[in-house]
C-alpha positions in Angstrom: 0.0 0.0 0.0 1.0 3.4 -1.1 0.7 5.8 2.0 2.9 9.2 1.5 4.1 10.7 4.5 2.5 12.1 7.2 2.5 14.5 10.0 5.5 15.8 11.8 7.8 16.1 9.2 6.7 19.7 7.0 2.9 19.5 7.0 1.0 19.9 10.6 -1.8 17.8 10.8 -5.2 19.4 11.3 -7.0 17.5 14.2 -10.5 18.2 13.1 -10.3 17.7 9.6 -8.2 14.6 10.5 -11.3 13.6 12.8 -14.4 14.5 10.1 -12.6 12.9 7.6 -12.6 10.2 9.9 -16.7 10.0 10.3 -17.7 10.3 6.7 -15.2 7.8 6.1 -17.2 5.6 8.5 -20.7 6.5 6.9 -19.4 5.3 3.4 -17.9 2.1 5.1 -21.3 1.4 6.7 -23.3 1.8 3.3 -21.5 -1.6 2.2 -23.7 -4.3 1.5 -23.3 -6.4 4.7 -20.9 -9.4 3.0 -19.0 -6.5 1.7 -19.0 -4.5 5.0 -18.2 -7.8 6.8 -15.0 -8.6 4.6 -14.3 -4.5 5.0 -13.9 -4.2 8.9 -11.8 -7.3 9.1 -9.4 -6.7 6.7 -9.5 -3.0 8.1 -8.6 -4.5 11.4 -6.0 -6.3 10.6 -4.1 -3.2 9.3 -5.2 0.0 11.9 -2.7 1.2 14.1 -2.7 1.9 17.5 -2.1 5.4 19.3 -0.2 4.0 21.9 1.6 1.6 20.4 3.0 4.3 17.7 3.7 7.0 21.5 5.2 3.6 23.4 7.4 3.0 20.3 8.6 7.3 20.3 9.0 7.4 24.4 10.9 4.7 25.0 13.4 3.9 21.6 13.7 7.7 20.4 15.6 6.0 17.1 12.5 6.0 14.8 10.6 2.6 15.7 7.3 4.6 15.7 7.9 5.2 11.9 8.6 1.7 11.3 5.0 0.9 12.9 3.3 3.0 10.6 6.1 1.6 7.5 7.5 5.0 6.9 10.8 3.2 6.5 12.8 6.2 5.6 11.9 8.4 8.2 12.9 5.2 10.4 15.9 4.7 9.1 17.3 8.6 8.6 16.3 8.8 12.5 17.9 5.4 13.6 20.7 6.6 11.7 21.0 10.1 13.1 20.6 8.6 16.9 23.3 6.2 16.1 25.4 9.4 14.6 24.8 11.0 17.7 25.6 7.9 20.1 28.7 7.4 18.3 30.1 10.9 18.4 29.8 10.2 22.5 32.0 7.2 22.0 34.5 9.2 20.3 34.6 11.6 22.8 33.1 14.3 20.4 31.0 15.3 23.0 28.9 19.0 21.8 28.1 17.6 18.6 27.0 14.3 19.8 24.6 15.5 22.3 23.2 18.4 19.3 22.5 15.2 17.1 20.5 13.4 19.9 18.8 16.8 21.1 17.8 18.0 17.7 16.5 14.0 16.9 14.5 14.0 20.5 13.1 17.5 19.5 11.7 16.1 16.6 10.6 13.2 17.9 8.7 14.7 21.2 6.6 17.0 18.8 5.5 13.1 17.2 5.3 12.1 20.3 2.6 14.9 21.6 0.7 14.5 18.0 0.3 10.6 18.0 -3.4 10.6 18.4 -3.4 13.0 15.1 -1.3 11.2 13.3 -2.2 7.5 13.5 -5.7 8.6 13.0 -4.7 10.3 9.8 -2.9 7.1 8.9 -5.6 4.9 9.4 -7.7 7.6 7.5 -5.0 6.4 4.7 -5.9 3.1 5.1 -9.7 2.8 5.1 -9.8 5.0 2.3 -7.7 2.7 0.0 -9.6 -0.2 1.3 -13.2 1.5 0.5 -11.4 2.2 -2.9 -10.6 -2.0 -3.1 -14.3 -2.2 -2.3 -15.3 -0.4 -4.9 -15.9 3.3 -3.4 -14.5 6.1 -4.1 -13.5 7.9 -0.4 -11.5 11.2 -2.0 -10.1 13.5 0.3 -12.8 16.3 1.1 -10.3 18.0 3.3 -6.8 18.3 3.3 -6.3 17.9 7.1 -3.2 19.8 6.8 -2.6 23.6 7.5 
């Protein structure tokens, strides 16, 4: 599945849009004929994300894992890589720059971390959408949801 990226990294996420998007998605879900509906919601739950799960992943391993949850592999591997940078740096006694890497990567990260709600929702916006459009319905974007 194709999902570009989201949130946090140059586009702010708007919560309401994110959140209406997320009802009308729901009302075209529940116009499914009920086989269609039924095959809908569990394939749909098979592939939502959790809120928590994506925060747990950002507070306790700041090196990207929440990106990997939601399979934003870049943005897991450019922060995994930078915290490793960082880490290393220490080792090698390069102290100031070390600790910039790791403050400017847990900067980053906390602002995630405080948006997680937004930004899994928007995912799993992503994801019911293309799964309405495997169904047969066409879920366009009304609203950006960004500002």
């Amino acid at each position: 599945m194709n999902c570009p990226k989201i949130g946090g990294r140059g586009t702010v996420l708007n919560r309401e849009a994110v959140e209406a998007e997320d009802e009308r998605l729901s009302e075209l879900a529940a116009q499914l004929p009920a086989p269609q509906r039924k095959d809908f919601y569990r394939a749909l739950s098979r592939r939502l994300k959790d809120p928590d799960t994506y925060a747990a992943l950002n507070w306790f391993f700041l090196a990207g894992l929440h990106h990997f949850y939601l399979g934003r592999w870049w943005w897991g591997a450019i922060d995994l890589a930078v915290f490793i940078i960082g880490v290393s740096l220490l080792f090698l006694q390069q102290y100031l720059p070390g600790i910039l890497l790791i403050l400017v990567i847990s900067a980053i990260e906390l602002w995630a971390l405080f948006r997680a709600q937004v930004i899994v929702q928007d995912w799993n916006n992503r994801l019911t959408r293309d799964l309405l459009k495997q169904h047969g319905v066409e879920a366009a974007r009304h609203h950006s949801g960004r500002r």
